[in-house]
N, CA and C of each residue as an Amber inpcrd file, in Angstrom:
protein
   489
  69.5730000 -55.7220000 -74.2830000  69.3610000 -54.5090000 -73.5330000
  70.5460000 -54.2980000 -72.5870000  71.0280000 -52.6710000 -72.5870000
  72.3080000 -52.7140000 -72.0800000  71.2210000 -51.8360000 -70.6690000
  72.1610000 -52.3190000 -69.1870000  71.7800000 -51.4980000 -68.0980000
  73.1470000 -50.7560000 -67.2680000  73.1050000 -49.7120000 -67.0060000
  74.2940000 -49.3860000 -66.3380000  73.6860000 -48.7740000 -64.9830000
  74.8160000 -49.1200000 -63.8040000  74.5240000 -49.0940000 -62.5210000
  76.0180000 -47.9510000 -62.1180000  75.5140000 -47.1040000 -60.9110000
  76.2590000 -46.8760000 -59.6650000  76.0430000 -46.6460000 -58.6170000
  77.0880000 -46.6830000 -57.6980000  77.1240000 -46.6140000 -56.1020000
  78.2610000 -45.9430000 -55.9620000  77.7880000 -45.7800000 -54.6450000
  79.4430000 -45.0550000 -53.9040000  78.8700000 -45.3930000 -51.9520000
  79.8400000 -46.2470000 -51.8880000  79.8980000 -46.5380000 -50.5800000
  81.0080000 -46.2230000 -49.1190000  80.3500000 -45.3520000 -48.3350000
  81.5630000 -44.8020000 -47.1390000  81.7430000 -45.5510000 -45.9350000
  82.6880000 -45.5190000 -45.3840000  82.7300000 -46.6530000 -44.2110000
  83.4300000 -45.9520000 -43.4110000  83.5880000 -45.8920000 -41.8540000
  84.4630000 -45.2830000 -40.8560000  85.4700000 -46.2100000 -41.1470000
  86.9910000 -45.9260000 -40.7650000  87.8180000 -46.1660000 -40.2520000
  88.2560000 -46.4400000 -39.0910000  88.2930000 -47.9330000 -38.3410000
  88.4770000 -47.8060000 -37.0110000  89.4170000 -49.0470000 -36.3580000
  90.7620000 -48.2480000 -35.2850000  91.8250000 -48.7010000 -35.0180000
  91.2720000 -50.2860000 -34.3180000  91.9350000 -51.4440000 -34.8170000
  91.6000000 -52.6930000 -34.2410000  90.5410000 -53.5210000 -34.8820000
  90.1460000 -52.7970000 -35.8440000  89.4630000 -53.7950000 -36.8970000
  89.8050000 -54.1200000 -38.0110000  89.2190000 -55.1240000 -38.1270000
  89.5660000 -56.1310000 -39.4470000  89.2820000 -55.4530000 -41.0820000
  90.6210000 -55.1020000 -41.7540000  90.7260000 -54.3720000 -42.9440000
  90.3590000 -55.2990000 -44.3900000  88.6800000 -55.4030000 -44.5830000
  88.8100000 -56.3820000 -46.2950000  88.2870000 -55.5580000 -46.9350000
  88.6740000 -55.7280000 -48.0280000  88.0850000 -55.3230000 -48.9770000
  88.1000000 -56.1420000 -50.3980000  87.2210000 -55.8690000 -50.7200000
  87.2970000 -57.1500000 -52.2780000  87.5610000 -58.2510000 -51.6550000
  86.6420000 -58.7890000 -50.7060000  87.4170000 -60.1890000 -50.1180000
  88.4490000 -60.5770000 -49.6670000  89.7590000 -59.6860000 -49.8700000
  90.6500000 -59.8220000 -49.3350000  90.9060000 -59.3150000 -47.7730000
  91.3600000 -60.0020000 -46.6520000  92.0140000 -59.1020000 -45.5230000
  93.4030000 -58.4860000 -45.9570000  93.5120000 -57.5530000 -45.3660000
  94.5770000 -56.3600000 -46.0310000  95.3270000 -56.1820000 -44.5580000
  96.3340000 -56.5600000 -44.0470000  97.1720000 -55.8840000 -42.9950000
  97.0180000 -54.7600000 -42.7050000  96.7580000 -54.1410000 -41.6630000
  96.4930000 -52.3910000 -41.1100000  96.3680000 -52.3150000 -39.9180000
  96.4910000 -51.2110000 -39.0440000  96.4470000 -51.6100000 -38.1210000
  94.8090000 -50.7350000 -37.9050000  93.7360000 -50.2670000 -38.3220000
  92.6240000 -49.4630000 -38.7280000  91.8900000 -50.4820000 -39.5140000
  90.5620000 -50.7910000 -39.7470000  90.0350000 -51.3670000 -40.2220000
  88.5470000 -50.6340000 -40.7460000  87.6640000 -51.4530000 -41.5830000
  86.2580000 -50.5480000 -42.4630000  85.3660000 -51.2330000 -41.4860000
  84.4220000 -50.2510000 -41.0690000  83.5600000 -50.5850000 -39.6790000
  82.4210000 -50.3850000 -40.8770000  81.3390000 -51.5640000 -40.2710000
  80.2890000 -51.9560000 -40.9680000  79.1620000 -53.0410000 -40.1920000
  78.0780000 -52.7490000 -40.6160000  76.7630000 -53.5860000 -40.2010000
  77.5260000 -55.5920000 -40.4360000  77.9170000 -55.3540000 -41.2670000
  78.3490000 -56.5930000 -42.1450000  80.0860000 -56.7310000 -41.6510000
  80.2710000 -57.2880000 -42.6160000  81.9900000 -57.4380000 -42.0650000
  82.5180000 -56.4900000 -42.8620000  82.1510000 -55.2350000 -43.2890000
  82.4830000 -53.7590000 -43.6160000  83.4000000 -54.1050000 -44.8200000
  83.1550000 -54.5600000 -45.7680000  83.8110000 -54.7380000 -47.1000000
  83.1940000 -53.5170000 -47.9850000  83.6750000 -52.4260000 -47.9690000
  83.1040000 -51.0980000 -48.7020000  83.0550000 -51.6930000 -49.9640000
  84.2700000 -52.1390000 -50.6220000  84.1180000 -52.2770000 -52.3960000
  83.1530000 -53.2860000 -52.4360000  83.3490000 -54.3630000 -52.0530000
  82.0040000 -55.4170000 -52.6270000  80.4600000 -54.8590000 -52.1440000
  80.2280000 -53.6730000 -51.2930000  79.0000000 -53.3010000 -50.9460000
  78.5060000 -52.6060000 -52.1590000  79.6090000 -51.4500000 -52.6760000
  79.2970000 -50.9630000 -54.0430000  79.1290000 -51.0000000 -54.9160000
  79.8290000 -52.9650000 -55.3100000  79.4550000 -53.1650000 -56.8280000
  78.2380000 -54.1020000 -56.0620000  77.5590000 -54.5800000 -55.4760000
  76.3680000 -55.1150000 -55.1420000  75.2310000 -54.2880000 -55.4560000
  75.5820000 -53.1770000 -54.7860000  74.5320000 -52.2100000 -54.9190000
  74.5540000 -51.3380000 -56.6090000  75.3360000 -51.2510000 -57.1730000
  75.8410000 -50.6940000 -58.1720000  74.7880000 -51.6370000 -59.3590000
  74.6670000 -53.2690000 -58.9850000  74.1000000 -54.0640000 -59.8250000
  72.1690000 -54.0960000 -59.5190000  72.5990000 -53.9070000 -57.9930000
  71.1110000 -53.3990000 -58.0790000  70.5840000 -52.6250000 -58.7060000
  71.1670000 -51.1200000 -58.5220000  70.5710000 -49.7820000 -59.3040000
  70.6450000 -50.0410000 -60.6430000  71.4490000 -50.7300000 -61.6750000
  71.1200000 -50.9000000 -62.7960000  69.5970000 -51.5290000 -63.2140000
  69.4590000 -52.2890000 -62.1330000  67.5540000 -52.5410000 -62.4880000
  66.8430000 -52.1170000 -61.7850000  67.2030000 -51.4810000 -61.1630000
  66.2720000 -50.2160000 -60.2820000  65.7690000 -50.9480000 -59.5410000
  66.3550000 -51.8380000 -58.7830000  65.5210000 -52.6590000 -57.3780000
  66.1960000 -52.2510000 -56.2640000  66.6880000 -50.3060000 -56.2920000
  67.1330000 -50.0120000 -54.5470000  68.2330000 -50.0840000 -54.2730000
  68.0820000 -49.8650000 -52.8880000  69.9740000 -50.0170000 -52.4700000
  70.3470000 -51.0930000 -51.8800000  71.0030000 -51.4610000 -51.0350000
  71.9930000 -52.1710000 -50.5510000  70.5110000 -52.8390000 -49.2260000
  70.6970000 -51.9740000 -48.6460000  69.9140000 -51.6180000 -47.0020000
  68.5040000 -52.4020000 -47.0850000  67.8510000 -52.7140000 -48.3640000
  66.1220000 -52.4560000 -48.9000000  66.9520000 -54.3740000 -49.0530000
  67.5710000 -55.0840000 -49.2310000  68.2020000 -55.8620000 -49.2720000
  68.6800000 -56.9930000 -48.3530000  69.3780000 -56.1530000 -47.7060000
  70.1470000 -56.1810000 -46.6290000  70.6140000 -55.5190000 -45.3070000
  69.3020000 -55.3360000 -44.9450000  68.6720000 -54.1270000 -43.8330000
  69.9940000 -54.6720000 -42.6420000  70.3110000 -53.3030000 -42.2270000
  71.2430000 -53.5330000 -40.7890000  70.5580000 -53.2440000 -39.8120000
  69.2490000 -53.4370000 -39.5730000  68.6060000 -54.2260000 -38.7110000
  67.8170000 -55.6100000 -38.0730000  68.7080000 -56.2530000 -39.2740000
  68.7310000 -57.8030000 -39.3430000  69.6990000 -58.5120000 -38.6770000
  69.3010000 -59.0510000 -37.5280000  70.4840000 -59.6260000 -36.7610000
  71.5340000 -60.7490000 -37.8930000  70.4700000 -61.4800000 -38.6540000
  71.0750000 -62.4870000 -39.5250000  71.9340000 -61.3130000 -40.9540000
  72.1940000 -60.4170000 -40.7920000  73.4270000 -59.9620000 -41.2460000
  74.5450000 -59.0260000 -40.8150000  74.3870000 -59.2190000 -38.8790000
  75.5870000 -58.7890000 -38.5150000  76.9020000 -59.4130000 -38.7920000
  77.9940000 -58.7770000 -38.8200000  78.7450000 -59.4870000 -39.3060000
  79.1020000 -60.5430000 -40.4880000  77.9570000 -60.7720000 -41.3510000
  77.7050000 -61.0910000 -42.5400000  79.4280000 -61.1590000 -43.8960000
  79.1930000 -61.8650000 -44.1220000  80.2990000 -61.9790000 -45.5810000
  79.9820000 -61.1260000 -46.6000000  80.7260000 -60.2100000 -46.6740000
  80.0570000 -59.4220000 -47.8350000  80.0610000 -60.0960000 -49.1940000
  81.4500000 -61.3920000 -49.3140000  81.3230000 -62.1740000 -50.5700000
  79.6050000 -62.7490000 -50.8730000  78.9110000 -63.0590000 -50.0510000
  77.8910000 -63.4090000 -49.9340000  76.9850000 -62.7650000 -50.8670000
  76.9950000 -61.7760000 -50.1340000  75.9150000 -60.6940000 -50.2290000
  76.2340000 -60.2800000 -51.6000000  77.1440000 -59.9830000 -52.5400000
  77.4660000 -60.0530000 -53.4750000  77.2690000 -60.9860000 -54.4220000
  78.0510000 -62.5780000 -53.6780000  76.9590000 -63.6410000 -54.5970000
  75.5250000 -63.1990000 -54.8130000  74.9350000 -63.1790000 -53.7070000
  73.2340000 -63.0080000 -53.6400000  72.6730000 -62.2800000 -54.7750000
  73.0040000 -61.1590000 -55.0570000  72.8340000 -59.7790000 -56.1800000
  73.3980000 -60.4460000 -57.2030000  74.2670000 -60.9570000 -56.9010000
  74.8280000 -61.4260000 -58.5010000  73.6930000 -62.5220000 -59.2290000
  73.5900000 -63.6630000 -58.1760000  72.9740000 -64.6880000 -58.4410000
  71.4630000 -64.1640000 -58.7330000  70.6910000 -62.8260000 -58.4060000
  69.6580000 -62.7600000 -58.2490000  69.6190000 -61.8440000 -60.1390000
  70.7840000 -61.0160000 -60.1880000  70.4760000 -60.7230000 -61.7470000
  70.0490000 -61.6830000 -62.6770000  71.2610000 -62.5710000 -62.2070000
  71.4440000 -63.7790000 -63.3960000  70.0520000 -64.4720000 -63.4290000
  69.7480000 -64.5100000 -62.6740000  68.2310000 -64.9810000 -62.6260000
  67.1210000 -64.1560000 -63.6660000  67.4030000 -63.1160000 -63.3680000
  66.6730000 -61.9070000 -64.5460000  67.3500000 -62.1320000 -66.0370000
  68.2530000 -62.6690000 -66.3450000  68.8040000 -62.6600000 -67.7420000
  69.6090000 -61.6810000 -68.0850000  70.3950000 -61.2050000 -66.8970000
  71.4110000 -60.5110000 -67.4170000  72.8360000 -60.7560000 -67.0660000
  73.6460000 -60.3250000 -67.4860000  75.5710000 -61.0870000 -67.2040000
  76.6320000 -59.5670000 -67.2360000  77.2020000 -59.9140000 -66.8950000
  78.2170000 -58.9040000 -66.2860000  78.8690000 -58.4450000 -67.6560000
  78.7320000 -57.2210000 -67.8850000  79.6120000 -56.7650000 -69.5200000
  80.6400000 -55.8900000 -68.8190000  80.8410000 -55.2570000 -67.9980000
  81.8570000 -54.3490000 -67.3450000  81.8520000 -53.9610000 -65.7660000
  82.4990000 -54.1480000 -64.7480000  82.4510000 -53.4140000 -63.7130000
  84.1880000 -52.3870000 -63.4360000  83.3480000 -51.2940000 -63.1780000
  84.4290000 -50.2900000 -63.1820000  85.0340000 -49.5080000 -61.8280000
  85.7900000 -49.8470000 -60.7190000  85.4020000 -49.5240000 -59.4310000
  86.8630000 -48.5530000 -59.0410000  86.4740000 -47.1300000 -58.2790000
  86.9380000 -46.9320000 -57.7730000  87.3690000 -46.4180000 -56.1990000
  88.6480000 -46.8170000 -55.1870000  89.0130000 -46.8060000 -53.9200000
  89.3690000 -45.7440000 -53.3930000  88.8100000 -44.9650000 -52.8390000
  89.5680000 -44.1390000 -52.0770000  90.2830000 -44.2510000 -50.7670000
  91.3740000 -43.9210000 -50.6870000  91.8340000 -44.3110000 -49.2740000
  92.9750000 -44.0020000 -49.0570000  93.4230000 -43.2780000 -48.2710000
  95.2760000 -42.8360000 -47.7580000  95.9710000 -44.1480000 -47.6790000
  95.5300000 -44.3650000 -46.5000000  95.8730000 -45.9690000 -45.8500000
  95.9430000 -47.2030000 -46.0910000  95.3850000 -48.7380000 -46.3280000
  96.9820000 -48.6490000 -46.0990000  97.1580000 -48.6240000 -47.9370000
  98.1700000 -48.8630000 -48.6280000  98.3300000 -48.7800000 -50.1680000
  97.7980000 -49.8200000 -51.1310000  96.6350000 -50.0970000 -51.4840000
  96.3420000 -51.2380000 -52.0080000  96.5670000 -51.9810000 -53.0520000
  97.5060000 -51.1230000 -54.0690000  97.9800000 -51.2710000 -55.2590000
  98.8460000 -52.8900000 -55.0220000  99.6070000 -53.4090000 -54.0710000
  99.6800000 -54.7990000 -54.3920000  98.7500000 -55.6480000 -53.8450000
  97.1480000 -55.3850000 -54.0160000  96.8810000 -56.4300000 -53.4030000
  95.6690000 -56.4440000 -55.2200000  95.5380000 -55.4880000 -55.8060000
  94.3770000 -55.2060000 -56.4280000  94.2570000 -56.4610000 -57.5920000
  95.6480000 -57.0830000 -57.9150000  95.1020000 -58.2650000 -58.8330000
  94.4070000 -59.5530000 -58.1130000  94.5460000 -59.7760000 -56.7110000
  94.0180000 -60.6930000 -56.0690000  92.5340000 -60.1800000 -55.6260000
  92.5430000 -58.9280000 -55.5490000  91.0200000 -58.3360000 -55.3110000
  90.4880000 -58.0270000 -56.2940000  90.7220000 -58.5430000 -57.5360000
  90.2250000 -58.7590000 -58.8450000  90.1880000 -59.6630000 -59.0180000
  90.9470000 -60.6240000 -58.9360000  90.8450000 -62.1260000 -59.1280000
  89.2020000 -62.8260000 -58.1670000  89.5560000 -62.2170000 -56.7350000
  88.7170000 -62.9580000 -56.0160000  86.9250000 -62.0980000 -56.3120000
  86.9390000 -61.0050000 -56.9260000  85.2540000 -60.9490000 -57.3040000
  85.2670000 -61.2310000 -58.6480000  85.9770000 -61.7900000 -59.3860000
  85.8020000 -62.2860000 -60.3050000  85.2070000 -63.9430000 -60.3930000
  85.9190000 -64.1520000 -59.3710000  85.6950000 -65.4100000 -58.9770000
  83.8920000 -65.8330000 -58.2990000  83.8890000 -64.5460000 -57.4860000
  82.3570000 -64.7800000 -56.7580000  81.5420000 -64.4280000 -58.0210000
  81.7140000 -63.4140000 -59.2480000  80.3340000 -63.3610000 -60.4050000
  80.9830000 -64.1080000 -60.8800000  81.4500000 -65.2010000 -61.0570000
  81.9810000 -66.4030000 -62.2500000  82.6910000 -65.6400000 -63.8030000
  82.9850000 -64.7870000 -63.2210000  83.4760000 -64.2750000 -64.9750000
  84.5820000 -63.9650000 -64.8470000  85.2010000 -63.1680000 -66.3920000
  86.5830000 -62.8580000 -66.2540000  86.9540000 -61.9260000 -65.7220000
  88.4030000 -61.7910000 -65.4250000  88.5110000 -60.7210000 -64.7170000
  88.9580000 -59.5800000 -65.3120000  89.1570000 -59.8340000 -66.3080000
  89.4990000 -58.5740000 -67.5820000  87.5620000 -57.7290000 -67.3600000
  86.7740000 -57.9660000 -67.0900000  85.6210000 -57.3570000 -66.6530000
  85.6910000 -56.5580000 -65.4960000  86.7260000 -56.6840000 -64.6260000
  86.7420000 -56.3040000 -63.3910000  87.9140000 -55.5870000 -63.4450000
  87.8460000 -54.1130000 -63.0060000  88.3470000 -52.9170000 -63.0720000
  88.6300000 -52.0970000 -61.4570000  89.4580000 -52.2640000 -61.1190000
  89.9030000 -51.5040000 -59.1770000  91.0920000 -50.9500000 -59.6040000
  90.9340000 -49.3800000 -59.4690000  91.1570000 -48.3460000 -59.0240000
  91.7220000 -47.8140000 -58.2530000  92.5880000 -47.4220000 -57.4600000
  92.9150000 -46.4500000 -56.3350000  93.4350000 -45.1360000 -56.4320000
  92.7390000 -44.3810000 -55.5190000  93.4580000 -43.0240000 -55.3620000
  92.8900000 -42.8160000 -53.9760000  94.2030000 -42.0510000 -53.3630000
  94.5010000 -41.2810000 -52.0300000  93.3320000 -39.2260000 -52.1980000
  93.2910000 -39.4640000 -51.0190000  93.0750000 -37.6110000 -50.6450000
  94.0010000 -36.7080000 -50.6630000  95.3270000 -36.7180000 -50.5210000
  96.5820000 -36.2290000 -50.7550000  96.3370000 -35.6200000 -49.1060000
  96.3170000 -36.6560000 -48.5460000  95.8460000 -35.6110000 -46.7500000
  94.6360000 -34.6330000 -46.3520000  93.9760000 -34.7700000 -47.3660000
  92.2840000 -34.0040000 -47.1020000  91.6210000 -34.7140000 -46.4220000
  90.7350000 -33.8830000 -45.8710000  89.4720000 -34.6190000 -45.6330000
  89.6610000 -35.6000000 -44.8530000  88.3680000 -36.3680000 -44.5970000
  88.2020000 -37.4540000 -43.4000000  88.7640000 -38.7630000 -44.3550000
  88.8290000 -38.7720000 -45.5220000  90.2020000 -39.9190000 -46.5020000
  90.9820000 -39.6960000 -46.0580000  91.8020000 -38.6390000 -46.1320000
  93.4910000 -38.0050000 -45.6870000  93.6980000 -38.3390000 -44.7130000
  92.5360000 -38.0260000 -43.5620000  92.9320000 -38.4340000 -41.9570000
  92.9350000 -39.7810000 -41.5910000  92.5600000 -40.7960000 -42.7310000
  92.6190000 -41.8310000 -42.6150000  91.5260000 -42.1690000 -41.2000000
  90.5610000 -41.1350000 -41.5790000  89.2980000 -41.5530000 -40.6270000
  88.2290000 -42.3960000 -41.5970000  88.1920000 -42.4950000 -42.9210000
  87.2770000 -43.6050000 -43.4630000  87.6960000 -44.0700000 -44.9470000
  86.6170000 -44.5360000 -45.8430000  87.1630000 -45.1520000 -46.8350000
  86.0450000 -44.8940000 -47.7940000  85.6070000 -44.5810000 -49.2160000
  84.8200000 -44.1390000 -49.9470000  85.2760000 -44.9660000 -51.2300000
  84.1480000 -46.0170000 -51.7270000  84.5260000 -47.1230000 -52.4920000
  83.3300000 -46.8710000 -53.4170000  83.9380000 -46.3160000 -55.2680000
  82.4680000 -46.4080000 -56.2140000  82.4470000 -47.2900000 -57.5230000
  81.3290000 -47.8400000 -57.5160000  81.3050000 -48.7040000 -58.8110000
  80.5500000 -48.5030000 -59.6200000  80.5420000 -49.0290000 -61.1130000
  79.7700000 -48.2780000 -62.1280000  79.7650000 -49.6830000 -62.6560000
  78.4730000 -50.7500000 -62.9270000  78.2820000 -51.6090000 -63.4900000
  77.8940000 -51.6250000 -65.1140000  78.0760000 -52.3600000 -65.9610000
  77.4770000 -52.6730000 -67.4330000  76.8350000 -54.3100000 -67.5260000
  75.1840000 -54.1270000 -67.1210000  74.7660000 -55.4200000 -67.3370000
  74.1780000 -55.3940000 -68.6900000  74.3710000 -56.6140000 -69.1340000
  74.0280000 -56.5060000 -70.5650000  72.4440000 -57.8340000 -70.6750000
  71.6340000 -57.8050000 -71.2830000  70.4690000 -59.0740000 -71.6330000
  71.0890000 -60.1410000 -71.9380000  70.8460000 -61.3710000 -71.4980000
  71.8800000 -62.4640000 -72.5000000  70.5800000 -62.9830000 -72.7440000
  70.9590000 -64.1230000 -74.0660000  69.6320000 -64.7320000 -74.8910000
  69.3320000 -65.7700000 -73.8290000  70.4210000 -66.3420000 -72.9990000
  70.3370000 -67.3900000 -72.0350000  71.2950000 -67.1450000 -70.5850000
  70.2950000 -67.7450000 -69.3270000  70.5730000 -68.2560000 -68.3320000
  72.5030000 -68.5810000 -67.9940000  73.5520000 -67.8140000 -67.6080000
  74.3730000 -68.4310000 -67.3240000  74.1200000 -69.6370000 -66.0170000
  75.3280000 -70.3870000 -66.1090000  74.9470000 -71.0730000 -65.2800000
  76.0510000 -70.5450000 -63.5320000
């Protein structure tokens, strides 16, 4: 049984915070403000794997009114969803994600921010697909007032349990 998931996740932009995304910290001097440690892309393919089995969003999860996930690892929280499919019998057949963002240019960081969620669902990274495109100066992207991160999952049934 094939399931396909998406999300699309927005985050403010704000001067003096800490810029990750995909696990990586990214140099900037603006950072993704969040309940959690504001990792927009790993919030989207989390949630992206949820909606493929229709168990909700992110929040129903990982409520940001939980003190025990302020500031939170979003690698985590990602394990968690991951680890909680695999539990259901299903494995990662495609994730497809794309970044929006002026600021800062992420194109050299995207094989290491492929590498490293490849690394947290244990699979390859030829499965793992990041994206970027700018606002061309529109909008609250352009002004480099936030960041809009979407993913489109392919979970597939496996006959068995990865480990």
């Amino acid at each position: 049984m094939i399931k396909i998931g998406f999300s699309k996740d927005i985050h403010p932009l704000e001067e003096g915070s800490k810029f990750i995304l995909g696990g990586i910290e990214i140099p900037h001097y603006k950072g993704s403000v969040g309940y959690s440690d504001g990792d927009c892309l790993l919030h989207a393919i989390a949630e992206s794997m949820l909606g493929a089995l229709a168990l909700g969003d992110l929040g129903k999860f990982f409520p940001d009114d939980d003190p025990k996930y302020k500031d939170y690892d979003s690698g985590l929280i990602l394990k968690e969803v991951f680890n909680y499919i695999s539990s259901k019998g299903y494995q990662i057949s495609n994730i497809d994600t794309m970044v929006s963002l002026q600021e800062p240019k992420i194109r050299p960081y995207i094989k290491t921010i492929r590498e490293n969620i490849a690394s947290i669902l244990n699979c390859d990274i030829h499965l793992i697909s990041v994206k970027a495109t700018t606002f061309e100066g529109l909008g609250f992207v352009g002004r480099e007032e936030g960041i809009i991160c979407e993913s489109v999952v392919i979970l597939e049934k496996s006959d068995y349990i990865l480990d």
